[in-house]
N, C-alpha and C positions, 0 to 999 in steps of 0.2 A: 504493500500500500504506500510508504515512502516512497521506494523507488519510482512507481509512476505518479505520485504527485511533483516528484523532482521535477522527472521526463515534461510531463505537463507545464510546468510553470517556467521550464527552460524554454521551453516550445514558444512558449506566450513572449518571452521577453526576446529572445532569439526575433521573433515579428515585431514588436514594437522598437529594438536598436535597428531593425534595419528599414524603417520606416523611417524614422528619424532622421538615418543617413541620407535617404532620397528626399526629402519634403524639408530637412534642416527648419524645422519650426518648434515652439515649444514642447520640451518634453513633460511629461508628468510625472512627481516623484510619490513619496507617501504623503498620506494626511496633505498638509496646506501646504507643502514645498511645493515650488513650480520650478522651472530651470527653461529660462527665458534664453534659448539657444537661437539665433533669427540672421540673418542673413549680415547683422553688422556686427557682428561679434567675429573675432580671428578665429581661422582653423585648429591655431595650438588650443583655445579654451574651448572651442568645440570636440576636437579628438579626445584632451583631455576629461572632457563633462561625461564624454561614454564610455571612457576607460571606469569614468566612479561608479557609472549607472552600473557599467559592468559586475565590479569588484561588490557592489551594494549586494547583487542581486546571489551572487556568487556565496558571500555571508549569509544571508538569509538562509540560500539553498541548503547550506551546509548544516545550519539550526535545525532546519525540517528534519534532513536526514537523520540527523542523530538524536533528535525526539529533544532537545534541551531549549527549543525557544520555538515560537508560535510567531509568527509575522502579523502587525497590529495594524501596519500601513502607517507608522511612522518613523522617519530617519533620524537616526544617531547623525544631527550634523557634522562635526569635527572628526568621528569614524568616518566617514562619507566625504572626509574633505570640504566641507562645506558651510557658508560665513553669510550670516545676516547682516543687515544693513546696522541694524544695535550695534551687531559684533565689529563690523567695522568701524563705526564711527567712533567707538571705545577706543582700538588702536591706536586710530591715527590723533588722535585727545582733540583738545582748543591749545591752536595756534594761529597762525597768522593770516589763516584762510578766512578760519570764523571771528579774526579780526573785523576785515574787512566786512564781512556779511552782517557783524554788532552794527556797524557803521552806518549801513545805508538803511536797515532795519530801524536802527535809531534814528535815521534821521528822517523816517516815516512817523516817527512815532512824534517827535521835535516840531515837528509841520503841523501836527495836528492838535496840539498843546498850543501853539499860537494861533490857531485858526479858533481855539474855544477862547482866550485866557484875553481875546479881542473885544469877545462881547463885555469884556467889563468898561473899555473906553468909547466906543464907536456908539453905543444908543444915545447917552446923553448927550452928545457931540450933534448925532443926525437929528435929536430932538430939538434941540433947538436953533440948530441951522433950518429946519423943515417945517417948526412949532407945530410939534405931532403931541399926543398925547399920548398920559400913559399908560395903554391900551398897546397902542401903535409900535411905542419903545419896548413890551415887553415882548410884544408878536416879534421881535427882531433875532429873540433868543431862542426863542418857542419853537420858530421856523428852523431853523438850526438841529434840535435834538429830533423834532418832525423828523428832519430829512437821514441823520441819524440810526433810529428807529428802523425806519424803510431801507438803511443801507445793508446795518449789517445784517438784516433778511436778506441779502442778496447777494453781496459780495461773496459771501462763503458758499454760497452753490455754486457760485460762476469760477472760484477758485480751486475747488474743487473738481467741475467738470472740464476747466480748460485750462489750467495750470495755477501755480502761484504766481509767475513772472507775468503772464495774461491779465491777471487778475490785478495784483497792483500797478501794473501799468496805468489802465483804465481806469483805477483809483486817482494815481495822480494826475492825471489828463483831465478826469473831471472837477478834482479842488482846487490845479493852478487853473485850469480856465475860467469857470465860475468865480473862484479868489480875484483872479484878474480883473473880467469882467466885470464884478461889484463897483470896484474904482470909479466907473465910468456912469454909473444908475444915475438917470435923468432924472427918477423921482424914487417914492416910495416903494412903491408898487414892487416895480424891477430889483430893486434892493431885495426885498422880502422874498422875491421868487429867487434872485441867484443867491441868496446868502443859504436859501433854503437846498440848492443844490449844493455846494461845497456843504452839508451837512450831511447831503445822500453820500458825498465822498469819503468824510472823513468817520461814515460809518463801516468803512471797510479797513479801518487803519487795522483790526485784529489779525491781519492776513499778514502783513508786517512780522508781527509777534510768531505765528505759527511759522509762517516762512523761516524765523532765525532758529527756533529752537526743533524745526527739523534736521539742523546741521550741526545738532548740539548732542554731546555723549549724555545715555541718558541719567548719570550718576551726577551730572552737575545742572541739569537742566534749571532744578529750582534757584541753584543759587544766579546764574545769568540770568534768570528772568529778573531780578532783583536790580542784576546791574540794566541792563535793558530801560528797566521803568523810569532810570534816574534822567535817562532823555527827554521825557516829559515832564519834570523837575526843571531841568535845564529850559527846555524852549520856553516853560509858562514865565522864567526868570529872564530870558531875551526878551519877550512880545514885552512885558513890562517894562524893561529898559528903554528898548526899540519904542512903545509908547510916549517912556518920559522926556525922550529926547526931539521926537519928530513932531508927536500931538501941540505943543506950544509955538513952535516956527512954521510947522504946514500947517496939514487938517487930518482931518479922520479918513480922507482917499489915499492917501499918500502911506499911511498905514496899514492900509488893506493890500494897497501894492507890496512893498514892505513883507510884509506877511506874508504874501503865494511864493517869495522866490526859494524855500525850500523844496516845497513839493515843485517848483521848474529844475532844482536841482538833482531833483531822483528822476527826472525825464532823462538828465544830461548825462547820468550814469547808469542808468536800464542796461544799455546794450553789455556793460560787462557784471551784470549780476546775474550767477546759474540758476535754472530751473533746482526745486530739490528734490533729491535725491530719493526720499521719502514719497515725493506725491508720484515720482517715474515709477518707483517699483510697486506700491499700489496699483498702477497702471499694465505692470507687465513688463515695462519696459526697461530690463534689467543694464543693457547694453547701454545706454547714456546717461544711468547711474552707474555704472561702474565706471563709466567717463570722469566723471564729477569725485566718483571715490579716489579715483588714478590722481587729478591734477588736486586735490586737498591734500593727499600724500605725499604730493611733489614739493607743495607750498610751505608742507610743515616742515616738511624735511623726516617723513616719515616713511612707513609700509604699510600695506595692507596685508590680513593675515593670509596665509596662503591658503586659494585652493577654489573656488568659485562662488561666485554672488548669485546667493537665494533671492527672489522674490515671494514676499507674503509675510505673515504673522509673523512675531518675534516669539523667539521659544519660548515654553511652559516658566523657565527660570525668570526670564526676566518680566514679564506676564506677572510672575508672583514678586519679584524684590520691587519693581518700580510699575505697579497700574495709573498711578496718577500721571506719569511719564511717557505712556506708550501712545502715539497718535494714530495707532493702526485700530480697527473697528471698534465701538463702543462696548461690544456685545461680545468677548470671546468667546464666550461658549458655540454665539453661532457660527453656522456654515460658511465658509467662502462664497460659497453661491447664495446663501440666503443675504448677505450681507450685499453683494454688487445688487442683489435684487433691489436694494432698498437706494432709491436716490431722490433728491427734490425736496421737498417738504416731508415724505415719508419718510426721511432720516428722522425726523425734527421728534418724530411722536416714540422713539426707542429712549428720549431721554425721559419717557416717563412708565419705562417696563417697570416691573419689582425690582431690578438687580439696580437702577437708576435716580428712580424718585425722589427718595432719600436725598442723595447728592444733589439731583437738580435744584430740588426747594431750598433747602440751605444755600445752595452756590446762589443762587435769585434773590434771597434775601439780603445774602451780605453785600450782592453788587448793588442792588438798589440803596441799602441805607450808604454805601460807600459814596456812590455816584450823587445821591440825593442829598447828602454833608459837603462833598466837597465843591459840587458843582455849583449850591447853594452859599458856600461862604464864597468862589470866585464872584457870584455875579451880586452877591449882597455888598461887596468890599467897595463897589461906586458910591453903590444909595448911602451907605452908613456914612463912606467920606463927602458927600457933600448932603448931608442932613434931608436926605427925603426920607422922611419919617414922620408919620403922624403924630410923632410925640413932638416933632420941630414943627410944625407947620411955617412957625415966621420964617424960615431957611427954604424953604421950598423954592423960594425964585431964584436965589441962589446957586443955581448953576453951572458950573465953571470947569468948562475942562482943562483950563492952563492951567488949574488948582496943582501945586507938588503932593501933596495931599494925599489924592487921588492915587497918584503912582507911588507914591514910597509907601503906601498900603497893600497896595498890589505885591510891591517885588520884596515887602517884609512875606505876605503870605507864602510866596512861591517860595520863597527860601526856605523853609520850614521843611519843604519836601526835606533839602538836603539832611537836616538832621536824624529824619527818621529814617532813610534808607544807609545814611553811615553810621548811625548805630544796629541796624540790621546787619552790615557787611560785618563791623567789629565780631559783633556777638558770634558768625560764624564761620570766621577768619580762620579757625584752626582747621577746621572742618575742609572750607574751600582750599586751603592750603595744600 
């Protein structure tokens, strides 16, 4: 009975390497491994991908025969020769590749920090350049997280479905043109609808964040997000400066100009920022992440481990040391196939399975009081500084935006960031170390 399940399952594999060899398309291995073998991949990691399929099968075989192991349909990676995108990106650590990618990542994040930390000087400026009311002045901020809102429902499908490098592009194409175009609003109106678009943009700055910390090993993920954030620290402490210095000798156009030439910045550097490596091999497409793995190894002055790049899930191990870490499907337990099944807005409904819930409501809580504290003292730090308050009413006409006031309220608040994320870095200095 052995011996012809051997014959048999020789038989079977014996047909599918030599399949392979004629069609050179994706092979199938056990469980969720795939082996993205396709026509731009070299001959030597082709010849070598069938020697392993070989050798794998050969082990197995040998299990059978001798009655001491049962074939489950899953590979012993590193038996097998074989390295996940985890396992690589561990190797090769944070050097001077994921420098550069902190960089342009941050300075999505820095774009978008002065695109919000604006509306603290711009209403009362247009308020009574336009003598709107305040109604009028608050629809100016209102529009803004509107557009917001509406983004990041959108950005991340469309990032998803057609790259991250796609995806922020299109991001920054819509907040420097919109940003730009504000400058020039003939009236109210136009104002309120393009400020309302640069808000549809700067609702996909999340793409930014996921973009960097797909090229990040996943042992240190949490603490570069950390540094990461301090970008938005930094920009809301430029747009304030940038404020106190231009809002007194121009106007409030000249600051919004001001203000987009970051995101024209990430226009000017796009073409050399890589797709990542994470969303290709999600995709299959092992062969221009392994591209991407090759020249980050080059830059750090590293290696890759040996032996061939898997596409698909990250093993059971890392699955269990680091879940909050993994960007690969929400759902391990489920299928491959159930999972590609699920895209669009059907993703959106898995973050409220049993295994999710939980997570979801908590993580929704703490963003909301987060966002509704902080966002609340940026755009409160005008009204307080020049007395619109119903407890001042006599200051209400009062209005001034040449007020220093105004801005050293501003770039005391911002600054504040810096202390809380350098005492974060302290505290786990040893750690990151």
């Amino acid at each position: 009975v052995h011996l012809s399940h051997i014959l048999f399952i020789s038989f079977i594999a014996f047909i599918i390497i030599n399949y392979a060899h004629r069609t050179r398309k994706p092979l199938s291995g056990g469980g969720d491994c795939v082996l993205d073998l396709n026509k731009k991949q070299s001959t030597t990691v082709y010849l070598s991908s069938l020697l392993l399929q070989a050798n794998f099968f050969e082990a197995v075989f040998s299990d059978i025969g001798t009655g001491k192991q049962q074939f489950h349909g899953q590979m012993d990676y590193k038996a097998a020769g074989l390295y996940t995108l985890d396992e690589a990106l561990e190797t090769v650590g944070f050097g001077k590749f994921q420098g550069f990618v902190l960089g342009y990542a941050g300075l999505g994040w820095f774009a978008e920090a002065m695109e919000i930390m604006i509306l603290s000087f711009i209403g009362q400026a247009v308020k009574s350049e336009w003598q709107l009311s305040s109604g009028q002045e608050s629809l100016l901020s209102t529009i803004v997280f509107a557009g917001m809102l509406l983004g990041a429902n959108t950005w991340g499908l469309l990032s998803d479905n057609y790259g991250r490098r796609k995806g922020f592009l299109t991001i920054s194409m819509v907040t420097f043109g919109a940003g730009l175009l504000s400058t020039f609003s003939p009236n109210y109106l136009t104002l309120v609808l393009l400020r309302g678009l640069v808000g549809f943009g700067l609702g996909g700055s999340s793409v930014f964040l996921s973009w960097f910390l797909e090229f990040i090993p996943a042992s240190n993920r949490g603490m570069w997000m950390v540094v990461f954030s301090t970008f938005w620290t930094f920009g809301s402490i430029f747009e304030a400066t940038l404020a106190w210095i231009v809002m007194p000798r121009l106007n409030w156009r000249w600051v919004l100009a001001f203000s987009a030439v970051p995101s024209f910045a990430l226009l000017i550097l796009y073409g050399v920022a890589p797709e990542s490596p994470r969303y290709l091999c999600m995709k299959g497409n092992t062969s221009d992440a392994l591209r991407i793995l090759e020249k980050i190894a080059s830059v750090n002055q590293t290696k890759l481990p040996p032996g061939v790049l898997v596409s698909g899930r990250s093993n059971d191990k890392d699955e269990e040391s680091a879940p909050s870490e993994n960007t690969a499907p929400l759902l391990p337990s489920l299928s491959k196939s159930t999972t590609q099944s699920k895209s669009g807005f059907s993703s959106f409904f898995m973050l409220f399975s049993s295994k999710l819930i939980r997570t979801t409501l908590l993580l929704w809580v703490l963003f909301f009081g987060d966002s509704f504290s902080y966002y609340g003292i940026i755009l409160l730090t005008s009204k307080l500084s020049s007395g619109q308050s119903t407890c001042f009413p006599s200051l209400q006409s009062n209005i001034n935006p040449q007020d220093d006031g105004l801005y050293l309220n501003a770039f005391i608040t911002s600054m504040a960031g810096i202390m809380s994320h350098s005492h974060f870095l302290l505290y786990a200095l040893p750690s990151f170390s």
